[in-house]
matplotlib code that plots the C-alpha trace (Angstrom):
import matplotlib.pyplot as plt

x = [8.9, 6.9, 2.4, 0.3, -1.5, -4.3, -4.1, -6.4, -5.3, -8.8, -12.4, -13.9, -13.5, -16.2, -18.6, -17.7, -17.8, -20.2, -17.6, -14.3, -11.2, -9.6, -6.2, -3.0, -4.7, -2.7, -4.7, -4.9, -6.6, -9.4, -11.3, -12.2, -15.2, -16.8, -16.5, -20.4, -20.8, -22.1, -22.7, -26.4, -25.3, -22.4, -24.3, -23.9, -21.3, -21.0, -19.8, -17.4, -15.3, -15.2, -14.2, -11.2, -10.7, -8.2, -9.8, -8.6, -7.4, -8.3, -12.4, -12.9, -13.8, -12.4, -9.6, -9.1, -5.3, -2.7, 1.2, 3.9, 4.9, 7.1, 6.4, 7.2, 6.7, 4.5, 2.3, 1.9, 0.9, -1.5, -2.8, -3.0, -5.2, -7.2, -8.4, -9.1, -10.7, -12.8, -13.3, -15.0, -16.9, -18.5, -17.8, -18.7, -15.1, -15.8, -13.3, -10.1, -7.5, -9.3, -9.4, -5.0, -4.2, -6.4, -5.7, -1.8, -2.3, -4.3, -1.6, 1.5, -0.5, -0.5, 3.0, 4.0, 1.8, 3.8, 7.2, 8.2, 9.9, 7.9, 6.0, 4.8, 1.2, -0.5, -4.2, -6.6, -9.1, -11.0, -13.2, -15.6, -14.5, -15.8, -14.3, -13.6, -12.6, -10.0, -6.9, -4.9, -2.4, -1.5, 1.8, 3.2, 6.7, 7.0, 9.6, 7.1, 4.2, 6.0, 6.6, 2.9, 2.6, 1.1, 1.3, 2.2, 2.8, 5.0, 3.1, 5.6, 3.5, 1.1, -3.0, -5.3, -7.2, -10.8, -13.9, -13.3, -10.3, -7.4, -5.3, -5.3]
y = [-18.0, -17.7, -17.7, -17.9, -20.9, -20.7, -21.7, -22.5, -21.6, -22.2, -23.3, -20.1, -20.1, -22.6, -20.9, -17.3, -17.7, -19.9, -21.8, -21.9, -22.7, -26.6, -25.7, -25.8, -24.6, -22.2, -18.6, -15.0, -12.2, -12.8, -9.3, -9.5, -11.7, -8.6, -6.6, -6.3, -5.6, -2.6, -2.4, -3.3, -6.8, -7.2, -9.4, -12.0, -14.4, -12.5, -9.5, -11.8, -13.1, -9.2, -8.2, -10.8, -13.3, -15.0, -17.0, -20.5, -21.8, -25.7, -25.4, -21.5, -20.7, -18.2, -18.3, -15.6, -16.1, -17.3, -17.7, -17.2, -20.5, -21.5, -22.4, -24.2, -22.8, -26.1, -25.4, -22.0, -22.6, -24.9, -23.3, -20.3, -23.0, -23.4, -20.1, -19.4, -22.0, -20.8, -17.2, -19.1, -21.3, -18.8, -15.3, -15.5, -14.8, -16.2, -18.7, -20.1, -17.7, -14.5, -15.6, -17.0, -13.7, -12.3, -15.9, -15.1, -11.1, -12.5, -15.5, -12.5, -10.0, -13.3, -13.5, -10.1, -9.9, -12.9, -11.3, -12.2, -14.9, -18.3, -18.7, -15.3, -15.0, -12.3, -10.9, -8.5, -6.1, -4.7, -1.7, 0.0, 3.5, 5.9, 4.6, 0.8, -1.5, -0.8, -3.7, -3.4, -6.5, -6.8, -9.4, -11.3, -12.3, -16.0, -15.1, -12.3, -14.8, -17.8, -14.8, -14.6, -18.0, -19.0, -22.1, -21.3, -24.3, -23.8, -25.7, -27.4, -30.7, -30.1, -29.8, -32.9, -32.8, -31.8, -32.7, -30.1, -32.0, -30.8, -27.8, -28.3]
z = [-24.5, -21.5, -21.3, -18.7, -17.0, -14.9, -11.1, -8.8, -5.1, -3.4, -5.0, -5.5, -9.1, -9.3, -7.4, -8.9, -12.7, -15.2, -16.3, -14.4, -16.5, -14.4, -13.0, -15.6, -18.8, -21.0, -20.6, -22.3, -20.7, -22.8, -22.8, -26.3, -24.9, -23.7, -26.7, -27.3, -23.4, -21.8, -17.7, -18.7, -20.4, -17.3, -14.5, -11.9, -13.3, -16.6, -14.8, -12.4, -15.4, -17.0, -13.9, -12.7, -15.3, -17.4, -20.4, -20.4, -23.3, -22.6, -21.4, -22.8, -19.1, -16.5, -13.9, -11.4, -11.3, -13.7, -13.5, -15.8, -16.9, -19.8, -23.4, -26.6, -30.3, -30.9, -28.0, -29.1, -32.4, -31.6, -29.1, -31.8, -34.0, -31.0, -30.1, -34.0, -34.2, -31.0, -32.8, -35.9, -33.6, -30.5, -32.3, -36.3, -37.9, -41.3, -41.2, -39.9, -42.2, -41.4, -37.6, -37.1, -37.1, -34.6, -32.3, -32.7, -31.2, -28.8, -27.5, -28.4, -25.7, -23.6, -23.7, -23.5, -20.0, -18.7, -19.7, -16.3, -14.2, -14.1, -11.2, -11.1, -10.3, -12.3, -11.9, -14.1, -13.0, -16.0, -15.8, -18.5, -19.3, -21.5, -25.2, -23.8, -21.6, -19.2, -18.1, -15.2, -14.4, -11.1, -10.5, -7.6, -7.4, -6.3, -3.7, -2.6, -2.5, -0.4, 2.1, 2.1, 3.3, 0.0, -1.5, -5.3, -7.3, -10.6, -13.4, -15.9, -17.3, -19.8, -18.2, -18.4, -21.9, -21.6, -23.9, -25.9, -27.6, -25.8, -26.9, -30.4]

ax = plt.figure().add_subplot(projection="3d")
ax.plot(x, y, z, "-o")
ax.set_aspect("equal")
plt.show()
């Protein structure tokens, strides 16, 4: 099984987004966090992470790039515990039952996006259409990208903890 990990190839993350994700968390597209959004509510920062980020799994902030990395069933359970516990926490799902099943979508789109080899580097551009919000994933291949002259690291070890507990 394969999910995505946030990397950090430069330090505009931090200056572009509220929060920026640290480099090696586990990441979903996260576009659920702009579900009450229209283009009035979709500013500065705000409209940043709509428009180019990943949601990371370890600090709930945003990454502008993530690779294809692999993944164990225990990490991905827990990291399924972790995000509902995030929904019950920032977004009112009644409790930790109701909110499993919508964490484990969530992680399964994850994984279907990075149904690719590891290393790949995927990005999102989101857009608002009439009836929604619009995802477009863009990948490069790491062969592809070392051509480029760009340093893309593969992330194997698990990412620091954070304050937030860790992934689980």
């Amino acid at each position: 099984m394969r999910l995505l990990r946030t990397i950090r190839l430069d330090e505009s993350d931090v200056h572009v987004f509220e929060v920026a994700a640290a480099p090696g968390e586990w990441a979903i597209p996260g576009g659920f966090a702009f579900a009450r959004d229209d283009a009035s509510t979709l500013v500065g920062r705000r409209y940043q992470a709509f428009r180019r980020g990943f949601l990371g799994l370890g600090s709930f902030g945003w990454s502008t790039l993530v690779q294809v990395a692999p993944i164990d069933r225990e990490t991905f359970d827990a990291l399924v515990e972790r995000l509902a516990a995030h929904f019950v926490e920032r977004y009112g799902a009644p409790d930790l039952a109701a909110a499993r099943p919508v964490a484990r979508e969530e992680l399964a789109f994850a994984a279907a996006v990075a149904d690719r080899p590891p290393g790949t580097l995927v990005t999102v551009e989101r857009t608002l259409e009439e009836g929604g919000v619009r995802e477009r994933f863009r990948t490069v291949d790491p062969a592809r990208a070392r051509r480029l002259r760009v340093f893309v690291p593969v992330v194997e070890e698990e990412p620091p903890a954070t304050d937030g507990g860790g992934e689980g």
